[in-house]
C-alpha positions in Angstrom: -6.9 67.8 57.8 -6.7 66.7 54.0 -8.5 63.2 54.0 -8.1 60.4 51.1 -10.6 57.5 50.4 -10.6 54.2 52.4 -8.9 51.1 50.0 -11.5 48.9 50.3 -15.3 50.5 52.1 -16.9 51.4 48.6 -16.0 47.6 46.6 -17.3 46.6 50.3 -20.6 48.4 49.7 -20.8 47.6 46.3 -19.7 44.0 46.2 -20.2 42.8 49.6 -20.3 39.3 48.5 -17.5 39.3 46.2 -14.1 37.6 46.6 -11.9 40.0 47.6 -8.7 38.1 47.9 -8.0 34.3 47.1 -5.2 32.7 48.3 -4.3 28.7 48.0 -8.2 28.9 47.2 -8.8 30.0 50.9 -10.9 33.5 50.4 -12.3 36.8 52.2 -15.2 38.9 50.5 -15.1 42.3 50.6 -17.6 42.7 53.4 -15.3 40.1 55.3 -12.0 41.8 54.4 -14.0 44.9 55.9 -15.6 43.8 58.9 -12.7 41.7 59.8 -10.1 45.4 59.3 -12.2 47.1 62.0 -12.3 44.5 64.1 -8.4 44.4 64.1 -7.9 48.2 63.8 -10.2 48.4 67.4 -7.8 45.7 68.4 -5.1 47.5 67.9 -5.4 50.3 69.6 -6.9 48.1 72.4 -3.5 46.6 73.0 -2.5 50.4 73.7 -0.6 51.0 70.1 -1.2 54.9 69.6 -1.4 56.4 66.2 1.7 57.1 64.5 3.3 53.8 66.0 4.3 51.2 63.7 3.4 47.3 63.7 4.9 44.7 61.5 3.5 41.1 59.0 5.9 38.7 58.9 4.7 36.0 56.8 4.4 34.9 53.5 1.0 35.7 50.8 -2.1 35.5 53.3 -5.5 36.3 52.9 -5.1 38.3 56.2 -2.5 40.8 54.3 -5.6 43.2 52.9 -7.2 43.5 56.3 -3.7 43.8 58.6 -2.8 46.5 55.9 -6.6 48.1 56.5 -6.6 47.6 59.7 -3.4 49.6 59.9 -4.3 52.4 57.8 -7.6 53.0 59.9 -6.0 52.9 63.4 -3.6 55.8 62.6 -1.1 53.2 62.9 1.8 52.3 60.6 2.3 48.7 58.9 5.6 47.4 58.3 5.5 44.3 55.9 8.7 42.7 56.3 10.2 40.4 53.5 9.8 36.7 55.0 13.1 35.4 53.0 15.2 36.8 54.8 17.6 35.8 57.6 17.4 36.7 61.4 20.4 39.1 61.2 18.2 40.7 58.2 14.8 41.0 59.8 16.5 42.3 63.4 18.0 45.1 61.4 15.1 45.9 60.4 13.1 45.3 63.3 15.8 47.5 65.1 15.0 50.3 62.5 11.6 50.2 62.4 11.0 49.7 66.2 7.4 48.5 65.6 5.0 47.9 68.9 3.4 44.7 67.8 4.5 42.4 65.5 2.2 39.4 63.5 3.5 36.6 62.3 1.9 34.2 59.5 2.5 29.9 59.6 6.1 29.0 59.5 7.5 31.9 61.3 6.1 32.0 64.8 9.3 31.0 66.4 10.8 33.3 64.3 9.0 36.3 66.1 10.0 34.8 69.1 13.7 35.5 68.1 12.5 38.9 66.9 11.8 40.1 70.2 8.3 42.8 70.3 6.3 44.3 72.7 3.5 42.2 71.7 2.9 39.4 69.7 -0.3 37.6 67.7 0.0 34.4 65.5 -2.2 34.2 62.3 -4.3 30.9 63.1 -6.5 30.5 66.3 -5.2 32.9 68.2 -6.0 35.7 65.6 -9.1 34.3 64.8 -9.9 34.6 68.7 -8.4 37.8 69.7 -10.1 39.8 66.7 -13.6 38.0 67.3 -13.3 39.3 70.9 -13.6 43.0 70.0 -15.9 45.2 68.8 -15.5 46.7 65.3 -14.0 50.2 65.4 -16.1 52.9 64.3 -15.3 54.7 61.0 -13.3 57.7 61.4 -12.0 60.2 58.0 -8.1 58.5 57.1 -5.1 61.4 57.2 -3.9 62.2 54.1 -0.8 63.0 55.7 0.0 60.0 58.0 2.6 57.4 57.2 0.3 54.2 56.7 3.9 51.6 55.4 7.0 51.6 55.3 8.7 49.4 52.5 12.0 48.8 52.8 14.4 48.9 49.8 15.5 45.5 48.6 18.8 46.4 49.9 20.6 45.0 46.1 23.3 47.9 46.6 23.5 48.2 50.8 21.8 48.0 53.7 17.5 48.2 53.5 16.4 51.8 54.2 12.9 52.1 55.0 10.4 53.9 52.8 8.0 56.0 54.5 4.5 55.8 52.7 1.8 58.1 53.2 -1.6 57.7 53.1 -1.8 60.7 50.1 1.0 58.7 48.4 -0.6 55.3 48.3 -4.0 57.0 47.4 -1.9 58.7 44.4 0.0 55.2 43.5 -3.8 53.7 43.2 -5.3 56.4 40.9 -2.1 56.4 38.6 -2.3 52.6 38.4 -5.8 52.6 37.7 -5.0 54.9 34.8 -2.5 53.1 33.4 -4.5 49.7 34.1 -7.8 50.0 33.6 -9.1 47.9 35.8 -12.9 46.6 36.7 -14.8 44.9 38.5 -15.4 42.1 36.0 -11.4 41.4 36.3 -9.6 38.2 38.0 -6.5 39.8 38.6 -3.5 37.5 39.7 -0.7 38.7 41.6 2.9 37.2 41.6 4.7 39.1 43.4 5.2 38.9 47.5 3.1 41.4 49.2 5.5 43.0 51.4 6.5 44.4 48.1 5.1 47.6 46.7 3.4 45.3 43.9 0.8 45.5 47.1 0.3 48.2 45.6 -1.6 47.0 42.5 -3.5 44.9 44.7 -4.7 47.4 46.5 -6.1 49.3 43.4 -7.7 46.0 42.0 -9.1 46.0 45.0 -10.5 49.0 45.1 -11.6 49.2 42.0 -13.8 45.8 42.7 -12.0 43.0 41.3 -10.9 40.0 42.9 -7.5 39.4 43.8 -5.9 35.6 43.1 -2.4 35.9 45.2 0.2 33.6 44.4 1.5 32.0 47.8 4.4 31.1 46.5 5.6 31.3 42.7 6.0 28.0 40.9 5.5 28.0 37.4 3.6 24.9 36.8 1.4 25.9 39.7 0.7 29.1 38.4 0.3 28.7 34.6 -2.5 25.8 35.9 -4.0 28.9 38.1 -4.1 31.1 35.3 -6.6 28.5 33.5 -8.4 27.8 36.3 -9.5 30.8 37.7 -9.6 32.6 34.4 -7.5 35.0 35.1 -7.9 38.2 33.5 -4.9 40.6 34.3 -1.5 39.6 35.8 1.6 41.2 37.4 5.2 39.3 37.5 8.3 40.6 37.3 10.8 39.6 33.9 12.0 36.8 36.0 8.8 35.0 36.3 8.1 35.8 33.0 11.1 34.2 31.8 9.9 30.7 33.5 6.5 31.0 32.2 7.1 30.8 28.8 10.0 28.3 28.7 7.7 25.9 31.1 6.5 23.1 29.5 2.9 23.0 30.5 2.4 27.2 29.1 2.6 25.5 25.4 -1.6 23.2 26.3 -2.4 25.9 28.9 -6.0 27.7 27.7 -5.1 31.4 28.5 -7.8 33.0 26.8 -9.0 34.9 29.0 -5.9 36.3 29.8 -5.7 39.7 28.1 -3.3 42.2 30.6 -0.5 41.4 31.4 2.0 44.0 33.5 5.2 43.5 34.8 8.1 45.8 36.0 10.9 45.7 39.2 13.6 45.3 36.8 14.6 45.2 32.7 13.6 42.4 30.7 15.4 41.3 27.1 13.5 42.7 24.2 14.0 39.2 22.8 12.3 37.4 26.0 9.4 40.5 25.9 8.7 39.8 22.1 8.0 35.4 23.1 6.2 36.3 26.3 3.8 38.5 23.8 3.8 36.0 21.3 3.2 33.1 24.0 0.3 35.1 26.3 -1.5 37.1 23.9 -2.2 39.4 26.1 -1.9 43.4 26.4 1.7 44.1 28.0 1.9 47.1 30.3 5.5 47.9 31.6 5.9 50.7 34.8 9.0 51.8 35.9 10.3 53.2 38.9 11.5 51.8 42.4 10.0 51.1 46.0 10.5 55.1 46.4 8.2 56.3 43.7 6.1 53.3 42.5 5.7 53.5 38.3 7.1 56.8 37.5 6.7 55.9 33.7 5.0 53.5 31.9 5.2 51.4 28.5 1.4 50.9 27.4 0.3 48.4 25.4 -0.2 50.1 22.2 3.9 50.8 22.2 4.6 46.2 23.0 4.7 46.3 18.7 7.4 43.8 17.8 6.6 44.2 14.1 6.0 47.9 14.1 7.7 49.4 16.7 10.5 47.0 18.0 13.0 49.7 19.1 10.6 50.1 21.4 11.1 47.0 23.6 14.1 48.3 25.3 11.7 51.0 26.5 10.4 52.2 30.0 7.9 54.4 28.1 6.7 57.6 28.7 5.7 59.6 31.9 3.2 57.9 33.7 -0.4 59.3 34.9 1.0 61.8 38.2 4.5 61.9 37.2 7.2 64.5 36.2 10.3 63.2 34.7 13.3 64.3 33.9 17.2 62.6 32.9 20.1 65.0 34.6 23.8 65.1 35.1 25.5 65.5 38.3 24.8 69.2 38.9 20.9 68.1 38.6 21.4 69.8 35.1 18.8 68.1 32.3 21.3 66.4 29.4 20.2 66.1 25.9 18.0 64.0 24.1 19.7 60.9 23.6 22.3 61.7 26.9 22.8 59.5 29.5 22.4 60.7 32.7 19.9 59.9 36.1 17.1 59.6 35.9 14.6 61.9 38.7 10.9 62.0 39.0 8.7 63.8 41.3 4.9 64.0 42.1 2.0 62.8 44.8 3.0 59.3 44.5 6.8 59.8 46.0 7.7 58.3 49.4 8.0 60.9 52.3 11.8 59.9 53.1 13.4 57.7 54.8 12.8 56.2 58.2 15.8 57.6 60.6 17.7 58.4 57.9 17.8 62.2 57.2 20.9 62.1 55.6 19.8 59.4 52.8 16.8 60.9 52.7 18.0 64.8 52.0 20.5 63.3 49.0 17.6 60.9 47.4 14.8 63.9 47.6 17.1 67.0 46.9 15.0 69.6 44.9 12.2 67.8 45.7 13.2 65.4 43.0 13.6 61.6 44.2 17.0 60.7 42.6 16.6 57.2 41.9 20.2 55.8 41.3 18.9 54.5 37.5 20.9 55.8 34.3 18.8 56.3 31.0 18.2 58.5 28.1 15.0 60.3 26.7 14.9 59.9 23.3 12.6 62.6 20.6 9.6 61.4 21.2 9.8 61.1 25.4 10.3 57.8 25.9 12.8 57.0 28.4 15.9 54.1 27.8 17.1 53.0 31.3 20.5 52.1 30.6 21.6 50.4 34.3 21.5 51.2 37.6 24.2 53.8 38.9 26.5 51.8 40.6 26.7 49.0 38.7 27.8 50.9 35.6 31.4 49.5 34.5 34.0 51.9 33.4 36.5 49.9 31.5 39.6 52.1 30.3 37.3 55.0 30.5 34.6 53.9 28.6 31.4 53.3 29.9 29.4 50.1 29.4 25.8 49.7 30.9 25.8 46.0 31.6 22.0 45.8 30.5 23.0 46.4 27.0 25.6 43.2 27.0 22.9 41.1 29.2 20.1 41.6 26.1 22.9 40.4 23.6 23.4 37.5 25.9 19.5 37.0 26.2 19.2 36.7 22.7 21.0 34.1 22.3 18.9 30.5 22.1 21.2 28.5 24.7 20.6 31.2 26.9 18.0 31.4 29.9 19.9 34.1 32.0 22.3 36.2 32.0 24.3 39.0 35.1 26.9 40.9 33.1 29.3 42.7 36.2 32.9 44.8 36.4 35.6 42.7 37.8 38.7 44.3 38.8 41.3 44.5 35.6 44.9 46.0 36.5 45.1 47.1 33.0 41.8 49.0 32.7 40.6 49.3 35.8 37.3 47.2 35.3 36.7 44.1 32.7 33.2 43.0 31.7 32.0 39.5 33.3 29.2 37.3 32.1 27.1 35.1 34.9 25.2 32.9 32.5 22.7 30.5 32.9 22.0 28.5 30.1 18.7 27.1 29.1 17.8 23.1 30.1 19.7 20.1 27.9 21.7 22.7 26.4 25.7 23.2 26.4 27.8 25.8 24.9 31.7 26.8 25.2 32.8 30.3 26.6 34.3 31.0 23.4 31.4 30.2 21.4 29.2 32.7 23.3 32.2 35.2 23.4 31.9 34.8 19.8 28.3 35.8 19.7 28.5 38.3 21.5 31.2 39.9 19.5 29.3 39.7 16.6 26.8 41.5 18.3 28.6 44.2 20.2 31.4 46.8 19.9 34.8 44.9 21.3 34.8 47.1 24.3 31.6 46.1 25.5 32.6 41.9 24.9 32.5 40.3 28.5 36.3 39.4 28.9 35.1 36.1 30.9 31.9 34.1 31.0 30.6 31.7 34.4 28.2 29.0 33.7 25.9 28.5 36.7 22.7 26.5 37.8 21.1 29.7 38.8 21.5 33.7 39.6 21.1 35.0 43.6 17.8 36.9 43.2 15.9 38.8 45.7 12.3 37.8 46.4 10.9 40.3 43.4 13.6 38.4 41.0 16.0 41.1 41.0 19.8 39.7 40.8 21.7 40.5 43.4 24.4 41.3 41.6 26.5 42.6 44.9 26.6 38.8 46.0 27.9 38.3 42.4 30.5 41.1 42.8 31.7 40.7 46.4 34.5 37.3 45.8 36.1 39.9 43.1 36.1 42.9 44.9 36.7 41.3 48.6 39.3 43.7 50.2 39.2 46.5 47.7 38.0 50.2 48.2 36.0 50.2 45.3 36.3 53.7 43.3 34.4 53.0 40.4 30.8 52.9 39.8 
């Protein structure tokens, strides 16, 4: 049996009195964190969950997610973290998919589980506190490389959720490659923005790991976390462009003392090269973007030496190179690599991958064929390696045969002062098949006619690409790691049609 080092034992024996994870200033050291994982892993298999059964966390940032997650990993068992915004219909899907023997809920969504229906039930709070203090801790025992320790599921922005299966080797690989591309020690605060049923659990594992305390945001608000960020002295962050975005347009970022803020990485989805170039400006910080997708965590990575507005601005609109573990590669539809500068799919493989699908052979044998994971995301490779993700595959327009990546209209959009966000989508056109729409929303006390910004944009763009129509909103449907559902946005135009475009 290939074996693979537990997350947390060595920070435990190293920094037993550390804080291991903070959350709403309520914290676990490392030696608690550890103690606590036994006791719950013992528990587990107590309540007669065999190895290679799954259990599910329903609730929102806890301190308890390191040691359910441990726990989980050292009982042979497997975790599924289940995203706490969505609805009933959602999480019984998934709960129907996953099929898990026990499921945990956190505070504000114990009647919730009851809905949910599981063999057995525990309730972070009292009763948790009581049933794990009633066992013994579990004695250590070498972790499978090979066993499935989480499944993640998709964020379902194109379809249904399909559940990633995580092994052991796979999160052990996703925690080296981070650390590469990271750096991280024990001397680091790192904050983390991100929900943790999210593979940004991920980095917090590796922070972990690697001995530094973990500051989780409960729940992002800006004001609350730019005031964190002082407080705690935060040394190394992860938010997604979104968050970003609120950051440095919130009032309260322009007294905040960051100083000791000097990392800074972010990733889930693209961000405007005009937003990236204030957020450096505003931070100060080292900016380290990874790409890739619940499937593969960062398959490449944009370092900091490359986050050059002055010298290398081009280079903004890049995902970067290959990451640390990674192979790469941008192909046609016969799997066939295209040439510098083509656009085509981009497919990665290595240690870090997911193992497939959960009941899903089908989905899983098109996504992994060749043993590369196909992950649905256009780009282009450009001389020197680094990789230009145009748009996702499917939400490519194709107006009177030409294609337009949306991304490229959205950073025009972004760069515009009036505007805070933008959604650029295909909307059915009888003449050419698709026209390009703009979702926009514009930036506080400001106001601005759709011809103005049609304007803009035309001086920007060739006429092809010039969204048809614009939409003022108050805000874009995003998904909990600030992804915009852009199938929400899509589904009043396409209603009734058998869509045949990507």
């Amino acid at each position: 049996m290939l074996i693979v080092p537990d997350i947390i034992q060595q920070s435990a024996f190293q920094f037993p009195d550390r804080c291991a994870i903070s959350v709403n200033n309520n914290e676990l050291t490392f030696a608690e964190v550890d103690e606590r994982a036994n006791r719950l892993a013992q528990l587990i298999l107590n309540m007669g969950i065999s190895r290679g059964e799954r259990i599910a966390l329903l609730a929102m940032n806890e301190t308890e997610f390191f040691e359910v997650q441990i726990a989980a990993i050292r009982a042979g068992v497997t975790l599924v973290p289940l995203n706490f915004r969505l609805a009933i219909p959602e999480l019984s899907f998934i709960m129907d998919n996953a099929e898990p023997q026990m499921l945990i809920t956190g505070p504000g969504f114990h009647e919730t589980g009851d809905s949910l229906g599981c063999p057995n039930r525990l309730s972070l709070g009292a009763e948790y506190e009581q049933a794990i203090d009633s066992v013994s801790a579990m004695e250590r025992s070498p972790i499978d490389a090979a066993a499935i320790c989480s499944v993640l599921y998709t964020s379902g922005t194109t379809g249904q959720p399909k559940g990633s299966l995580i092994s052991n080797q796979a999160l052990w690989a996703r925690i080296v490659s981070f650390t590469l591309e990271y750096k991280p020690d024990p001397s680091n605060v790192f904050l983390q923005g991100l929900p943790l049923f999210h593979i940004a659990a991920n980095v917090s594992f590796t922070y972990a790991y690697n001995g530094a305390t973990n500051i989780v945001v409960r729940d992002f608000n800006p004001a609350d976390v730019i005031q964190t960020l002082e407080d705690k002295q935060v040394t190394d962050a992860l938010f997604v462009p979104t968050m970003i975005n609120l950051l440095i347009n919130h009032p309260d970022i322009e007294t905040a003392n960051l100083s000791a803020l000097d990392f800074v990485a972010y990733g889930a989805s693209t961000i405007p090269p005009s937003v990236l170039t204030k957020a450096i400006d505003v931070f100060g910080a080292d900016f380290c973007q990874l790409f890739g997708m619940t499937e593969t965590s960062g398959c490449t990575a944009l370092r900091p030496e490359d986050h050059d507005p002055v010298n290398k601005p081009h280079l903004l609109a890049s995902a970067g190179v290959v990451a640390h573990g990674f192979e790469v590669r941008v192909v046609d539809d016969q799997d066939i690599d295209v040439q510098v500068g083509e656009v085509g799919e981009v497919i990665c493989r290595g240690p870090a991958l997911m193992d497939g699908y959960l009941g899903a052979e089908e989905a899983t044998s098109a996504a992994l064929r060749g043993g590369w994971m196909h992950t649905g995301d256009l780009g282009k490779l450009d001389e020197d390696g680094y990789l230009f993700v145009t748009d996702r595959k499917k939400d490519m327009i194709i107006s009177g045969g030409e294609n337009i990546y949306p991304r490229e209209v959205e950073d025009v959009l972004f760069s515009h002062e009036s505007v805070h966000s933008a959604a650029v989508i295909g909307i059915p056109d009888q003449r050419w098949g698709e026209q390009v729409h703009a979702v926009v929303v514009l930036q506080p006390n400001c106001s601005m006619s759709e011809m103005d910004l049609l304007v803009y944009a035309r001086e920007n763009l060739a006429g092809y690409k010039v969204p048809k129509s614009v939409e003022y909103v108050e805000e874009l449907p995003l998904n909990a790691t600030g992804k915009v559902l852009k199938k929400i946005l899509r589904e009043p135009y396409w209603e009734g049609r058998d869509r045949q475009v990507y």
